[in-house]
N, C-alpha and C positions, 0 to 999 in steps of 0.2 A: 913105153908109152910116149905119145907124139906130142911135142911139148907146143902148149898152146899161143895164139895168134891174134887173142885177143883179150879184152878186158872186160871184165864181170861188173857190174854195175856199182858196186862199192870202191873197185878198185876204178873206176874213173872220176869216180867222187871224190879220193885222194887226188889224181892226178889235177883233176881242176883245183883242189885244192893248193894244191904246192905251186899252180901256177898262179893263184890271189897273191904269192908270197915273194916274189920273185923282183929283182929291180924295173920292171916293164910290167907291172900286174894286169892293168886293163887290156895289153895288146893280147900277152901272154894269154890272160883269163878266153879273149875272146878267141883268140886265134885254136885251141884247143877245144872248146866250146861247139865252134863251124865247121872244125876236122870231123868232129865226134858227127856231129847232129847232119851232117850233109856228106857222108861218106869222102870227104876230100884224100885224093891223093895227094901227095908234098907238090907237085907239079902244078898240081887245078888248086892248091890251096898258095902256094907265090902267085900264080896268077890273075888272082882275083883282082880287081882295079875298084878305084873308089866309085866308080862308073858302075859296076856290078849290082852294090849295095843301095837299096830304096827302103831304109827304116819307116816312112811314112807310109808307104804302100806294103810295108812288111815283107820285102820278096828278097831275093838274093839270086842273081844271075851266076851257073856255075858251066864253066868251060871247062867241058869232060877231056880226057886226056884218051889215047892209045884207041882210038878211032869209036869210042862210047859214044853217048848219045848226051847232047849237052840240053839246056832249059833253064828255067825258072824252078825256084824251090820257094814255099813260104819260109818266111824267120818265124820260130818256134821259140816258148816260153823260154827267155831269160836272155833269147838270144839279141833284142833290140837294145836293152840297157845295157848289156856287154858292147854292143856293136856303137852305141851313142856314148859311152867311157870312151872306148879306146878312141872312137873318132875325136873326141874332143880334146884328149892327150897330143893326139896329133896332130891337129890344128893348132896346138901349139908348137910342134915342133921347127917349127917354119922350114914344111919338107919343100923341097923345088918343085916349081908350079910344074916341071917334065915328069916328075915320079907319082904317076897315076897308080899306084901300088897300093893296097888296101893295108897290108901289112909291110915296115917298114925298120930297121932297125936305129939304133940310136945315134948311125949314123946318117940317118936321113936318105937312104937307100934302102931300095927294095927287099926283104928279106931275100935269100935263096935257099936249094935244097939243104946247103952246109949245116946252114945258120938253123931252119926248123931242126934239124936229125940231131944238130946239137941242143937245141932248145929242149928238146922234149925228151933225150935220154938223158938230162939233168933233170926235169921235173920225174921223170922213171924214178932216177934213183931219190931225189928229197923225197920221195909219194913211198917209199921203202919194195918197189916194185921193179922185176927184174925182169930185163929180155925184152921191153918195150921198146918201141920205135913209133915213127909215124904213120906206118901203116899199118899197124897194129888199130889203130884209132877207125882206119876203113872197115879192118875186118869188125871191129865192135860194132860198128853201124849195124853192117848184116845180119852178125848174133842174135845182135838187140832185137832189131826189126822180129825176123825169125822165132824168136823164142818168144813175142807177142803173138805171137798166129797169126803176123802179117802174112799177105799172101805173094807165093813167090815172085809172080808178075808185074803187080807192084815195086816191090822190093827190085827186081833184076829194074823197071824202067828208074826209081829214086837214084837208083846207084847206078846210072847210066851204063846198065852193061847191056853191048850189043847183042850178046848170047845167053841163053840162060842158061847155059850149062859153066859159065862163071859164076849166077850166082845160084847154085844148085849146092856148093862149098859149104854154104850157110844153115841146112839143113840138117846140120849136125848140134842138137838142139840140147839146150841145161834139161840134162835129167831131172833138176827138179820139177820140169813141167811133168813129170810122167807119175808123181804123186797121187795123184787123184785119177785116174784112169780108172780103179777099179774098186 
């Protein structure tokens, strides 16, 4: 059996949870939150700049990676008070007016890949979940989307894929949608 790629919706409810718990809670909380809710790879999700983010206009600017298709996304429920914590944690950290980086570690630098892959296969393990990564949090997006009865083309444009036969992967869908068919 092909061991799975992604996370089930209770099991990311854990995962945001362990990140409430952690020494950096709001960054953590959000940064986890915006992977999830905006299919980010580790790449588009370092990348983000404080510049991206417009909580009043609710939107979030996301720079697609590996020649995808980049845009605007709305912020979605929970994601403005996560986004307005962690910014105001920040604001106090007194990061250098040069690091335009939305997410940022305790050392007043930019996160990078090291720093997220470490981050989150420690919340994996405090969340009691195994074989997680940060892309694991992409492939959830798709599931997710997917196993709502989004449609694929939607889906392939949110998740900035140039091909839909990237996100065609997704279509392998929770058998419990198949309950009720008959």
């Amino acid at each position: 059996m092909k061991k799975r790629d992604y996370l089930r919706p209770d099991e990311l409810e854990r995962l945001l949870v362990a990140a409430k718990q952690t020494r950096n809670p709001e960054r953590d909380f959000a940064l986890v939150l915006l992977a999830f809710r905006h299919g980010l790879r580790v790449s588009e999700l370092c990348s983000l700049k404080l510049s991206d983010v417009n909580v009043e206009l609710g939107e979030i600017y996301i720079r697609r990676c590996k020649g995808s298709v980049s845009g605007s996304h709305p912020v979605y429920n929970g994601e403005s008070q996560a986004l307005k914590a962690w910014l105001a944690v920040r604001g106090e950290m007194n990061v250098p007016a040069d690091v335009d980086s939305l997410f940022v570690s305790e050392q007043r630098k930019a996160l990078n890949r090291c720093s997220v892959w470490h981050l989150v296969k420690n919340l994996a393990r405090e969340a009691g979940l195994e074989g997680i990564h940060p892309h694991s949090l992409r492939h959830s997006t798709g599931y997710h989307l997917t196993n709502q009865g989004r449609d694929l083309r939607l889906i392939q444009s949110f998740m900035g894929h140039a091909s839909i036969s990237s996100t065609i992967r997704y279509t392998q869908v929770d058998t419990r949608r198949f309950a009720k068919l008959f």
